[in-house]
PLY file of the C-alpha trace (Angstrom):
ply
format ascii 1.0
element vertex 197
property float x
property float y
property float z
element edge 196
property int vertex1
property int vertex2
end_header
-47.46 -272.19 129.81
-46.86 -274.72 127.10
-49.66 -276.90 126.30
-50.04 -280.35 124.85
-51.39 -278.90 121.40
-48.25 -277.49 120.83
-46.29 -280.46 120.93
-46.87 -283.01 117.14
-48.69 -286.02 117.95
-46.24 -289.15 118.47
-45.55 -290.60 115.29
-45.43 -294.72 114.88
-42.67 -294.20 112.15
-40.61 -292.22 114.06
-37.55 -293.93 114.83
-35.46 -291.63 117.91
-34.75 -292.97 121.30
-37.41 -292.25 123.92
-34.42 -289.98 125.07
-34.18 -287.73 122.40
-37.81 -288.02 122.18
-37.62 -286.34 125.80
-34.46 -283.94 124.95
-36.39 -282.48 121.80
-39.50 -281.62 124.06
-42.25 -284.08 122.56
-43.74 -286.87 123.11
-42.28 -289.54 124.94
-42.77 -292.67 127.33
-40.54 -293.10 130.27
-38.25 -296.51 129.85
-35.37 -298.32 131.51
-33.28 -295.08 130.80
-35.01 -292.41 132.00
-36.32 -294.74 135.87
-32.17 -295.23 135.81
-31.62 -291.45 135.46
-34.32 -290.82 138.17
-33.02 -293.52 140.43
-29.63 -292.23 140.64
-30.71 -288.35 141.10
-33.22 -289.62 143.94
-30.28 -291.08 145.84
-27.82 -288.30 145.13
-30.92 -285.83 146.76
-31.84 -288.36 149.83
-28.39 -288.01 150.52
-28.22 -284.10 150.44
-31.06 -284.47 152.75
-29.66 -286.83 154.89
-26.76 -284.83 155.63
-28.46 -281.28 155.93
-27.90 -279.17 158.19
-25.63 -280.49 160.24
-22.77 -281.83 157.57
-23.62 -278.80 155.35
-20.78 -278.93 153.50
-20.57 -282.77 152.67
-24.12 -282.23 151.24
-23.17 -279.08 149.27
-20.67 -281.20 147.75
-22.92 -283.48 146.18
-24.33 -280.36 143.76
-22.19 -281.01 141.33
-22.78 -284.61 141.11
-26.52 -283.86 141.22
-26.64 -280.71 139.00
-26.10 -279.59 135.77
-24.74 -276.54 136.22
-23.52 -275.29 139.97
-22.81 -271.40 140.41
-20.77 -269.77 143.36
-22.55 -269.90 146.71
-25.62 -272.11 145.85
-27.25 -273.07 149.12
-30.53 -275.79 149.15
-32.63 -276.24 152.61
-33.45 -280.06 152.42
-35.95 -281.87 151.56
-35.01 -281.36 147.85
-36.45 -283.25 144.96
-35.85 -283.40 141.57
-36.57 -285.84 138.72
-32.77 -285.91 136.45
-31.28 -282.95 138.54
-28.75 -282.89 135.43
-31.53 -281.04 133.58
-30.99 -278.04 136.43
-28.62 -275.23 136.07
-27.61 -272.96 139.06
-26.17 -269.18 138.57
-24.60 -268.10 141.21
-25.29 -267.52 145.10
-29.09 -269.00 144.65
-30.91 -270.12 148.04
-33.84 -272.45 147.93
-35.34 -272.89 151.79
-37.74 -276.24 152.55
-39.26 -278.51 150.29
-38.12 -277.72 146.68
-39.66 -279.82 144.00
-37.81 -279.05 140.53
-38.88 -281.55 138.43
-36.79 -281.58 135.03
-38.05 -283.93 132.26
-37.03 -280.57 130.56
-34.62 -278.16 131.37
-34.34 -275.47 134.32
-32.53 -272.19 133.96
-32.17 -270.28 137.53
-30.35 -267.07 136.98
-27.86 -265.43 139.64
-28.81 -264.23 142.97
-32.13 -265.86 142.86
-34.01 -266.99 146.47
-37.04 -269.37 146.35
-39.19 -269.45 149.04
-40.48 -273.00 150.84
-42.16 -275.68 148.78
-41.77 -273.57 145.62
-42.59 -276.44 142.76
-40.70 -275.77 139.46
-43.00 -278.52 136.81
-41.48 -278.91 133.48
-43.65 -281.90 132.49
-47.07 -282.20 130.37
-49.06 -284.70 130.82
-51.58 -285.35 127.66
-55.41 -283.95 127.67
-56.32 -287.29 125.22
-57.02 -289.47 127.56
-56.08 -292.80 125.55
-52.31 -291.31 124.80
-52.34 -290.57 128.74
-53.29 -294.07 129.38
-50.34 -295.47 126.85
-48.14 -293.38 129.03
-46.92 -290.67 126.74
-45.58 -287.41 128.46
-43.47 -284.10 127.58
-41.72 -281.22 128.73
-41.14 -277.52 128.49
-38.65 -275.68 129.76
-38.15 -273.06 132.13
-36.30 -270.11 132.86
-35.99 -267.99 135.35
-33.83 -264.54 135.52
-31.31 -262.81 137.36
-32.40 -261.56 140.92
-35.60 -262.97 141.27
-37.67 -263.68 144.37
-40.10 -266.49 144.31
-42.51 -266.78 147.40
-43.41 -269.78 149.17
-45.64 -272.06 147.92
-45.23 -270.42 144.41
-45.87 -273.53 141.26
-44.01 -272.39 138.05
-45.65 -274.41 135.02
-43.98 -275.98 132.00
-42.32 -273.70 129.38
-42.57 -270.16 131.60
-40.17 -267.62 131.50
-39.58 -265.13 134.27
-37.39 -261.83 134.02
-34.98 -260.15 135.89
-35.56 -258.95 138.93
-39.52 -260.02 139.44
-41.30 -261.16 142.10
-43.86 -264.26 142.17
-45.88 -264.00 145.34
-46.73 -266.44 147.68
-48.79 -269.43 146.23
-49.18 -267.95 143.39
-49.37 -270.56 140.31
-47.50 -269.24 137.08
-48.99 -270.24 134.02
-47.03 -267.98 131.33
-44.29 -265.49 131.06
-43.90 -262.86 133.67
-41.51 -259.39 132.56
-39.13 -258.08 133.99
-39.30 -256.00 136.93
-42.71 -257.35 137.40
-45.17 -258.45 140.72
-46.95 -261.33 139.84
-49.60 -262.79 142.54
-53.07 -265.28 142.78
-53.92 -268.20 140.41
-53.23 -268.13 137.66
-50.72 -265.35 138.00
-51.77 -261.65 137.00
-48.95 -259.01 137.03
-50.16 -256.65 139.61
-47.48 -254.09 139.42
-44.04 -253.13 137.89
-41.11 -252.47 140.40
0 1
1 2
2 3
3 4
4 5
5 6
6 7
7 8
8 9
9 10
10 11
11 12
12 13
13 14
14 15
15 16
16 17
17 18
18 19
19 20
20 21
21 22
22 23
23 24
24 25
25 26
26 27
27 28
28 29
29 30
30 31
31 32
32 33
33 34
34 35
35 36
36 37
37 38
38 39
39 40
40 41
41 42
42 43
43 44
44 45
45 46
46 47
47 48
48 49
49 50
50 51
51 52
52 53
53 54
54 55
55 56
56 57
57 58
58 59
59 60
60 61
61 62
62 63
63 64
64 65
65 66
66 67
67 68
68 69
69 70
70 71
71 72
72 73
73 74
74 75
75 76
76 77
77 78
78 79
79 80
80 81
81 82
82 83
83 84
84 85
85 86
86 87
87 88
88 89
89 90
90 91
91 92
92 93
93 94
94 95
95 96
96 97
97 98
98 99
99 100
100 101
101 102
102 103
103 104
104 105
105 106
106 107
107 108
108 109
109 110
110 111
111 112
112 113
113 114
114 115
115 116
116 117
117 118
118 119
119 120
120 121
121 122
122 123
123 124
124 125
125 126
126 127
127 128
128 129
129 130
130 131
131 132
132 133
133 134
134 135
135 136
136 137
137 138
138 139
139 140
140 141
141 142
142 143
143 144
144 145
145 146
146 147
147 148
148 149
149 150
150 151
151 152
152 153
153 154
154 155
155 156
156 157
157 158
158 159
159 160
160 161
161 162
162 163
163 164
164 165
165 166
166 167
167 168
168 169
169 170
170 171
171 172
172 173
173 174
174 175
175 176
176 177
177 178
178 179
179 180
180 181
181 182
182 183
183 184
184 185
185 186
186 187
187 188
188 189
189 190
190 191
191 192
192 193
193 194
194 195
195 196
């Protein structure tokens, strides 16, 4: 998992956007941009919700509105939420059941063929330890990734800037705090590969 000591300590003389703060992956404090951003990918996702199951294919229409990238034969169970959505890219024929929470301050790789279980939460921000930037309202984000073929359990929490291989398997609540190989069984909190398929 990527932690707040990796990320250089915001600088008074820097002079980027709080958006390219955000896209590089440090420090940065949510403005007028980023609520604008959110706002529009909350209504795009109420409205996917809405419409699920029984106008299916109006509300798989919306995923490329909502998306970044949309492969072949995605398929979301509603309630979905994200924070951008834009930050999110699909491979193809990917199934999500209830209650997915990908929140993408940073971005989210999902490889093809990959099925997450209910209430899976995919959390790409970082919050600040020091309490007095938390209380300025700095935040960050790490990516994640997550590989061809993969099976994620219900309940399953992947933290900020994990990586996930091919063809793994992240049991049910388990909470994933760094990289798990390929092939691998990963179960309990944190995570502990338990065996190699």
């Amino acid at each position: 998992m990527a932690s707040d000591s990796s990320i250089p300590a915001p600088d008074p003389n820097d002079t980027r956007s709080m958006q390219e703060r955000m896209d590089a992956g440090h420090w940065y404090k949510a403005g007028p941009e980023q609520w604008e951003k959110i706002a529009r990918a909350n209504k795009l996702a109420n409205e996917h919700n809405n419409l699920m199951p029984i106008q299916s294919d109006a509300a798989v229409a919306l995923y490329p509105e909502l998306f970044g990238t949309v492969g072949a034969g995605l398929w979301l169970r509603e309630p979905i939420k994200v924070d951008f959505g834009k930050n999110i890219h699909w491979g193809d024929h990917c199934f999500a059941n209830y209650g997915l929470i990908a929140l993408d301050v940073a971005e989210i790789r999902i490889g093809n063929n990959v099925m997450l279980g209910s209430n899976v939460q995919l959390m790409t921000p970082i919050h600040p330890l020091d309490p007095e930037l938390r209380l300025e309202g700095w935040e960050a984000g790490a990516p994640i990734t997550i590989g061809n073929n993969v099976w994620v359990g219900s309940g399953a929490i992947i933290l900020p800037g994990v990586t996930i291989g091919d063809n793994a398997v992240i049991g049910a609540g388990a909470v994933v705090t760094k990289n798990v190989p390929a092939r691998a069984v990963a179960v309990g909190n944190p995570a502990r590969v338990v065996k190699t398929v």
